[in-house]
N, C-alpha and C positions, 0 to 999 in steps of 0.2 A: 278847301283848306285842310291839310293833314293834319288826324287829331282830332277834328271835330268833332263834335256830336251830331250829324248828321239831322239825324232823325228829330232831334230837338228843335234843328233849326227849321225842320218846316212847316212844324206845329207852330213854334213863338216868334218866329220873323217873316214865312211864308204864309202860312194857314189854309189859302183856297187853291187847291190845284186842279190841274185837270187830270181825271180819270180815264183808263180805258179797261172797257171790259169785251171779250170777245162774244158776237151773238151764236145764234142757232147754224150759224152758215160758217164761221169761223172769221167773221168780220169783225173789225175794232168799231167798236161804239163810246164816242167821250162822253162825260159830263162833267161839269163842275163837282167839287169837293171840298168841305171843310174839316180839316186837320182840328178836332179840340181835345184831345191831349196826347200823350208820348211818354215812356219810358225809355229806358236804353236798349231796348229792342224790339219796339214794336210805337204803330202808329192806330189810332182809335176815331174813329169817325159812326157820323148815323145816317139812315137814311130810315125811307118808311116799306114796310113790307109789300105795299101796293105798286110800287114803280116795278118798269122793267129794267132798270138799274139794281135794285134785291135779288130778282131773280135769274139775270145775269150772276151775280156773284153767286148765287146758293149755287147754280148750274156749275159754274167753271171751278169756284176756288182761287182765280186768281186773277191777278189785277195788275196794270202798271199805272203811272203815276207821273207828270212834272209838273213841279214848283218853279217859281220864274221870282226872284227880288234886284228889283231895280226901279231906274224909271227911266230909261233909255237900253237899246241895243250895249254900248259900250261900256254902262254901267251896271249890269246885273249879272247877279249869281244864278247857276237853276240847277236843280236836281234831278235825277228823275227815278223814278224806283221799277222793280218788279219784284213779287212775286206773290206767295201765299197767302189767300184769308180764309179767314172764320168767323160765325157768328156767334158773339156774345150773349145777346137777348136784353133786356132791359135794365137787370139789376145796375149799370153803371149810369145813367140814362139822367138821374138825379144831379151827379158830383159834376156830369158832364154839360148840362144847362148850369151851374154853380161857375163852373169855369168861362162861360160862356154864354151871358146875360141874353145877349141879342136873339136867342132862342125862344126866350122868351112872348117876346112878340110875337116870334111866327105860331110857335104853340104855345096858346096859353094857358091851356086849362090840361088837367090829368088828362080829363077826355081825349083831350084832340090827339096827348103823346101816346095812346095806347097803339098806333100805329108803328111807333119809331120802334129799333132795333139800332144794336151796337155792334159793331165789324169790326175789326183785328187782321190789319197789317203785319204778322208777327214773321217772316223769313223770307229773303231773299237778299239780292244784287240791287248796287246803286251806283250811281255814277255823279260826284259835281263838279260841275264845269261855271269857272268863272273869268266873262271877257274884263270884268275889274281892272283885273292884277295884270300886268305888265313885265312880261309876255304874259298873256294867259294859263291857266291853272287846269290841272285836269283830274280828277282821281276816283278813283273804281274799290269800291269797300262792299261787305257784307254785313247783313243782321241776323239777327236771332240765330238759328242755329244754320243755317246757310251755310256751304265752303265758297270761295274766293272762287269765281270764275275764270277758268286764263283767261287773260286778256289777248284782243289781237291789236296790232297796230301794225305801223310801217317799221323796220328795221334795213340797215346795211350790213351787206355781207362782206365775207373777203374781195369780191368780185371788183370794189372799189379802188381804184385807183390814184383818190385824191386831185380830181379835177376842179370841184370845188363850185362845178355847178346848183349843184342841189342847194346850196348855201342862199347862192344867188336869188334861187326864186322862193326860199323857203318865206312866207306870210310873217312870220315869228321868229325868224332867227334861234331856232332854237337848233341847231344842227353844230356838233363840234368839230371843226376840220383842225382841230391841234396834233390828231393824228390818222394814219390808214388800220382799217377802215373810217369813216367818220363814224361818230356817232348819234342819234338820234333823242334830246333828249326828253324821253316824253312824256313828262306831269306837263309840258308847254306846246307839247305836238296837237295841229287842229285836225290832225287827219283828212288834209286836202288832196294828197295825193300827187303834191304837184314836183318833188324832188323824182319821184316814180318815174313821170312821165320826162323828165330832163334827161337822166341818168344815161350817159350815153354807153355806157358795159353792162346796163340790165341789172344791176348790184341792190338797187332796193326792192324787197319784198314786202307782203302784205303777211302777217300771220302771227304768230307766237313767238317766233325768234327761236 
């Protein structure tokens, strides 16, 4: 949805996402994640300094991220992030069980949190994609001090002729043939690729536009 607060929503409506961090070899390695708190530019999470999840992050710096809210394929929103972290260290570690009781349980005692550490999501690209909305929703935003990524997608060029195929097999409807060239419009584009392969003058491209 344009306008959001992105980042808000996947601390207080999403919360657990899966992470990826790359290993020693340049592999993605997932795990779960809990999102417990957020500002307008940044995401806050802990983990314990003993996993190879920690040191993955001290090694790389970076990290990507998706959040999934639904409870079906056709009904869910999802997010997905990359980019830069940092370690905080403990001082937030308090406010952050405060926020987030159920911590409690798993550590209960100072003792046992003398392990945990606090990580900082604070720059990069994100993307959310929602099959909700009707046609489907797409959009490509930044945080913290991050610039806007060009985006690439499908586009028509002059090459088009107004056949009016691509329309045809577009998933979404979301192609305007009101004039030559069409156009493609794409907060609703699923990037299938399938007007590309219709197109019988070659006219849709893959790129920046």
């Amino acid at each position: 949805m344009a306008g959001m607060n992105y980042l808000q929503y996947i601390h207080k409506n999403i919360h657990t996402v899966v992470a990826a961090v790359a290993d020693d070899a340049g592999l993605p390695v997932t795990c779960a994640v809990d999102i417990m708190d957020s500002d307008e530019n940044s995401l806050f999470f802990l983990t314990a300094r003993g996993k190879g999840f920690y040191k993955r992050l001290k090694r790389r710096g970076y990290m990507a991220l998706t959040g999934i809210k639904g409870t079906d394929t056709l009904s869910c929103a999802a997010i997905s992030l990359r980019g830069k972290v940092r370690e905080l260290g403990a001082e937030k570690i308090p406010e952050m069980f405060e926020k987030n009781l159920y911590m409690k349980e798993i550590y209960p005692t100072k003792e046992s949190r003398r392990s945990l550490t606090v990580f900082q999501l604070y720059e990069g690209n994100g993307e959310w994609f929602d099959l909700a909305q009707k046609p489907m929703e797409r959009f490509s935003f930044a945080f913290g001090q991050a610039a806007s990524k060009p985006e690439e997608y499908y586009y028509i060029t002059d090459a088009c002729t107004g056949c009016r195929r691509c329309e045809a097999v577009c998933p979404q409807k979301c192609i305007d043939i009101s004039g030559v060239p069409a156009v493609i419009r794409q907060i609703h584009c699923l990037h299938c690729g399938s007007c590309r392969m219709i197109c019988p003058q070659n006219a849709v491209r893959w790129g920046e536009g």
